[in-house]
N, C-alpha and C positions, 0 to 999 in steps of 0.2 A: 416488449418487443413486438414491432409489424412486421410482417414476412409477406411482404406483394411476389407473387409467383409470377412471370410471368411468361409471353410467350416471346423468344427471343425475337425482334423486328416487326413485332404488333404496335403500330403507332399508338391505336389508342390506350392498350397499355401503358404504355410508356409515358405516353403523356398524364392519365392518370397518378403514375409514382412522382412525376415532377407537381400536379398540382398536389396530393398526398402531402409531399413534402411540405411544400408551400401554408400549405393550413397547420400544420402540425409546429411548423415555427411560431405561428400565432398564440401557441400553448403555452401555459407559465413552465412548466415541464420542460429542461432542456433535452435536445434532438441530437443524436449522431445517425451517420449513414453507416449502413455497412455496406458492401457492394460484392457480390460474386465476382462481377466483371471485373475487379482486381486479385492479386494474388501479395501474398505477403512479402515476397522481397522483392516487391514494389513500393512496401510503403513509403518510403522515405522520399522516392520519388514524386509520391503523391504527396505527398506533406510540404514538401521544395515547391509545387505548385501552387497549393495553395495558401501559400506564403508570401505568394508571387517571386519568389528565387526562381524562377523557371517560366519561360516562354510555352504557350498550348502546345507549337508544333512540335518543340521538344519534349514536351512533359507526356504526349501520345507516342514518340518514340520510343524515349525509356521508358515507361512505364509496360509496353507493350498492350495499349489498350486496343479494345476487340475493333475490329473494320469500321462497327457500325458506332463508335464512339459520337461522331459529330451529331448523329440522325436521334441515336437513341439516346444518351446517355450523360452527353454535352450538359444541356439543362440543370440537371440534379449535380453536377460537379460547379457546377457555376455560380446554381443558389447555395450550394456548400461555401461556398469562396466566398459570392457577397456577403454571406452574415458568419461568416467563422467558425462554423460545425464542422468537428470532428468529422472525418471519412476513413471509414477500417477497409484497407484493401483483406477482405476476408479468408479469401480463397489460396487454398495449396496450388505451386508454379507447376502451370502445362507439364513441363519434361518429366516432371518428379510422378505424376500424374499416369502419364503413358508407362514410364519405367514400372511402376506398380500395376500395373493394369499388362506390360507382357509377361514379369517377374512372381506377380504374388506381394504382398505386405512385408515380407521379412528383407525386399529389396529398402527401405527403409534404415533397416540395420544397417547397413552400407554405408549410408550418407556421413560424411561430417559434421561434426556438432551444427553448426551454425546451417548448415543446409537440412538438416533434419527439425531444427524449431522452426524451419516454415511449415512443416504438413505436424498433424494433430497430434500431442502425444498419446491416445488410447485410438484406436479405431475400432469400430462396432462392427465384430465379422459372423455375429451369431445369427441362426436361422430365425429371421423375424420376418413381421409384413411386409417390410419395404423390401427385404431380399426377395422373397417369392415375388414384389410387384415386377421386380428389377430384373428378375429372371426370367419371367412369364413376357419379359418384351424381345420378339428378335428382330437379329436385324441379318438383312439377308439369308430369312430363313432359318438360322441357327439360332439354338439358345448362346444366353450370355455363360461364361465361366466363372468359378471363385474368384480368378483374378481380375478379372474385369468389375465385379462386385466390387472388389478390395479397392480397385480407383473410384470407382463412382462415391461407395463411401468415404474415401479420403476429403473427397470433397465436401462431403456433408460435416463428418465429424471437424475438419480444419475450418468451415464458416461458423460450426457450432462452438467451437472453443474460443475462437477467434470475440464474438461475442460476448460470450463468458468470461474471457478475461478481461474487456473493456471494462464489463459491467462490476466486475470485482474493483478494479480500480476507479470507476466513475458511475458508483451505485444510484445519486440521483439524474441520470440519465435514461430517456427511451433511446430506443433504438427500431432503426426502418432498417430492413434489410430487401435488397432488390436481388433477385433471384430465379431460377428458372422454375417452373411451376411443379413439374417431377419433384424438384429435391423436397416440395412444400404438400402434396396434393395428401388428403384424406391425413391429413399431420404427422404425415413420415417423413422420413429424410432427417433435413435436418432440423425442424421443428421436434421431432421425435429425440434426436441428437443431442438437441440443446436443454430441452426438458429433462434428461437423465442428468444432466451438469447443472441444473439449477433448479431441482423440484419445484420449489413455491413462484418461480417466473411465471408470470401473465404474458401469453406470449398467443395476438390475434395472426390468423393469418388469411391473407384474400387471394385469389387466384380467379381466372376466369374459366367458365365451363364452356366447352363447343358444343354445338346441338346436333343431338345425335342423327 
């Protein structure tokens, strides 16, 4: 697994994961995408896309893909389509998201079967590096809270499983996963995430550094 971190609306990022991509199809090793910038009860919607059962303008509607879909993102969904690579909408749905992040994790329990297999079934709430990294950042001035934790890792633990279970079912596969550089930096998040679900994974990750 690649885990490009990166910075959301950094061109040259961006363009880096699209040519990333690009070279990595040249590989005898087949390729899936994973993508943050989707969430899982989207995928079918993504899948109707690139199947071409669906039009862009609609397939950015339902899907609810992020603003910056045509700028950033467009590309790497496109070379998915040309050459017919898998794309894993990875990520647990916004609401589900926020609801955990005012509520706490056990807001979880709540859900319906089927809206609960989009967020991760284990989530990681123990006092590790990533929580003190994730705590140690405010925002207006305040620290973050457990529940606020509890979302941010939804997200990680739901890319990392998300992952994991491609890769159970399509073992001779890599996997690029495009993502924000936090969930990746110093291999926490969900590099960290994904490594407890699959010990012996080779799993590189690139991110860029700002100068200080």
């Amino acid at each position: 697994v690649i885990m490009v971190g990166e910075l959301h609306g950094h061109q040259g990022v961006h363009r880096f994961q699209a040519e990333l991509l690009a070279q990595l199809l040249n590989q005898p090793k087949p390729i899936a995408l994973a993508m943050e910038q989707f969430s899982r009860d989207n995928q079918a919607t993504l899948d109707d896309y690139l199947n071409d059962e669906l039009g862009e303008d609609e397939f950015i509607k339902r899907s609810h893909a992020w603003p910056s879909y045509r700028s950033d993102y467009r590309a790497l969904i496109t070379l998915a389509k040309q050459q017919t690579i898998p794309v894993i909408a990875a990520n647990a749905p916004p609401n589900i998201v926020r609801c955990v992040g005012q509520q706490g994790a056990a807001y979880l329990e709540q859900l319906p079967t089927a809206q609960r297999a989009w967020v991760a079934n284990h989530l990681t709430l123990e006092d590790d590096a990533y929580k003190a990294n994730f705590m140690a950042n405010r925002h207006h001035e305040q620290a973050p809270n457990d529940n606020q934790f509890a979302a941010q890792t939804t997200w990680d633990d739901t890319m990392a499983e998300s992952i994991a279970d491609f890769l159970e079912r399509q073992p001779d596969h890599q996997v690029l996963l495009t993502v924000g550089r936090f969930h990746v930096a110093e291999r926490l998040g969900t590099v960290q995430r994904l490594q407890q679900r699959q010990p012996e994974l080779n799993i590189a990750v690139i991110y860029p550094l700002m100068p200080e």
